[in-house]
C-alpha positions in Angstrom: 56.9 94.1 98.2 57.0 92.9 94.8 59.8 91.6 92.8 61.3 94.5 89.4 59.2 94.2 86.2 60.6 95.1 82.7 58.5 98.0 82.6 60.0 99.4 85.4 63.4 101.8 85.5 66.3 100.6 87.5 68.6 102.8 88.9 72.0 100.8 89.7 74.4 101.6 91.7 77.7 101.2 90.7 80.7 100.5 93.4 84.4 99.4 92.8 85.4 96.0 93.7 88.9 94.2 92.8 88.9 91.3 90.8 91.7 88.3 91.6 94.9 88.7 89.5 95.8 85.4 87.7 98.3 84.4 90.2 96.1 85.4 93.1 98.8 87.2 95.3 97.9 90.2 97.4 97.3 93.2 95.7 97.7 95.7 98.6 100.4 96.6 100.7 99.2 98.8 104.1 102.8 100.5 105.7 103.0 101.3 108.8 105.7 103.3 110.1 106.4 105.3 113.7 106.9 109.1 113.5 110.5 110.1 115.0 110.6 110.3 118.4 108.0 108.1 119.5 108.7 105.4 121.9 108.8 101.8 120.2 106.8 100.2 123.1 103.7 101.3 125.0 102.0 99.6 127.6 98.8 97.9 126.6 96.7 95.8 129.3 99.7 96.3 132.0 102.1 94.9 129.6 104.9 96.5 127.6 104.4 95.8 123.9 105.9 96.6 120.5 104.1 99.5 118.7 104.7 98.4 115.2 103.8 94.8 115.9 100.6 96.0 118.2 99.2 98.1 115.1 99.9 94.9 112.3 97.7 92.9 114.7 95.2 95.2 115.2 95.1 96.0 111.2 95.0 92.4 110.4 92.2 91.9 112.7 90.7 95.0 111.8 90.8 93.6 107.9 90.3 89.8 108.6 87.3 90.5 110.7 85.5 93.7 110.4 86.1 94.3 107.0 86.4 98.1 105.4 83.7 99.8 103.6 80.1 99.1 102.2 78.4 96.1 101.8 80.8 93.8 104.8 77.4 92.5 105.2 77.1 90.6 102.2 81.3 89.5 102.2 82.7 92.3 100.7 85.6 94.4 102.2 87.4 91.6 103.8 91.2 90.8 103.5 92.4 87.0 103.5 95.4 86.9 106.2 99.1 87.5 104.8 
């Protein structure tokens, strides 16, 4: 394969990133909440575990880890932990 020449006609393709804010906080907030009714603990592996806390450390892995959306290949899509 050879490399673009200026005679050629790209044909970019845009996609949204988010830049740093100049005091480099986190910009998103995920809330997670349990419908009413449902039972605060469910039992995962045998045990008996908190739902809420269960789903923020499956969405922090899920963030951390796998990253969200295109391009997770090349580093983008992934959350630094809170």
């Amino acid at each position: 394969s050879l490399p673009p020449a200026d005679w050629q006609s790209p044909n970019p393709i845009p996609f949204l990133t988010v830049k740093d804010g100049p005091d480099r906080k986190n910009r998103f907030q995920f809330i997670i909440g349990l419908r009413k009714g449902t039972k605060e603990e469910v039992p995962v592996d045998g045990k008996d575990v908190k739902l809420l806390e269960h789903t923020q450390n499956l969405l922090i892995e899920a963030l951390t880890e796998h990253g969200v959306g295109a391009k997770t290949a090349t580093g983008y899509g992934y959350f630094n932990k809170p």
